[in-house]
C-alpha positions in Angstrom: 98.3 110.2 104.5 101.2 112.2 103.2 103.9 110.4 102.6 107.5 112.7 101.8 109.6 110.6 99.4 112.7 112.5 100.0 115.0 111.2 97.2 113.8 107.6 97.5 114.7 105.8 94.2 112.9 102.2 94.7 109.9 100.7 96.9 109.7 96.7 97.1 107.0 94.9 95.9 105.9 94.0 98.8 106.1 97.8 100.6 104.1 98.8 97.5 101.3 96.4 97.8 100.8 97.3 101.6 100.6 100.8 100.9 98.0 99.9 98.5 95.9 97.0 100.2 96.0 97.5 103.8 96.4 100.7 104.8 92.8 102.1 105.9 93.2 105.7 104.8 90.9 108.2 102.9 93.6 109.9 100.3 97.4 109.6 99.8 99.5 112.5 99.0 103.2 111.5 98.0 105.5 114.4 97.9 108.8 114.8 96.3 110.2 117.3 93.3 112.1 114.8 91.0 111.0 112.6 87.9 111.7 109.6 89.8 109.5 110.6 92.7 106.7 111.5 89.4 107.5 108.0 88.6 107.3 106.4 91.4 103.9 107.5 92.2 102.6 106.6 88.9 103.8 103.2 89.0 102.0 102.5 92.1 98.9 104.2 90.9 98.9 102.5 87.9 100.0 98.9 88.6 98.9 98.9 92.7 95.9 100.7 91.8 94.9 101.8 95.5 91.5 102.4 96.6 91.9 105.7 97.6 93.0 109.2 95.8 96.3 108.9 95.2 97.9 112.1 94.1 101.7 113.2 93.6 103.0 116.9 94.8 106.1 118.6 94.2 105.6 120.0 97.4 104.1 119.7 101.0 101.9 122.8 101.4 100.2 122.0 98.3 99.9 118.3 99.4 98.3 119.1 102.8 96.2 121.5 101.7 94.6 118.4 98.8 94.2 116.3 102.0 92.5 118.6 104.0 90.3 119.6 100.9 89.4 115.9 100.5 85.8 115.0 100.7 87.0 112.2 103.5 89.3 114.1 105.5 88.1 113.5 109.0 85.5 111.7 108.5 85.0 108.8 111.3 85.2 104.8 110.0 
């Protein structure tokens, strides 16, 4: 899943543990170029602790190309 922040500066508590309990994905990507969106991502990695690769990138082309690199990526469920 890639998921663009774009500027965002807070996630609720409740968007942050959906995004790490029920989503059935194989890898998250979020994207965004500031320390916030740095932060953000290591919050939720840290205190959501997803079970999936979760993985921050300053940009999109670099993100994509970790998802499609991913050992999962298309793989059927």
């Amino acid at each position: 899943m890639l998921v663009e922040l774009n500027g965002m500066v807070s996630l609720s508590r409740g968007a942050l543990h959906r995004f790490a309990s029920g989503l059935n994905i194989a890898a998250m990507a979020l994207v965004g170029p500031s320390a916030v969106d740095r932060t953000l991502t290591e919050f939720f990695t840290r205190v959501h602790r997803p079970p999936y690769p979760t993985r921050h990138f300053e940009d999109s082309d670099r993100a994509r190309a970790w998802l499609g690199d991913h050992p999962h990526s298309g793989a059927a469920t």
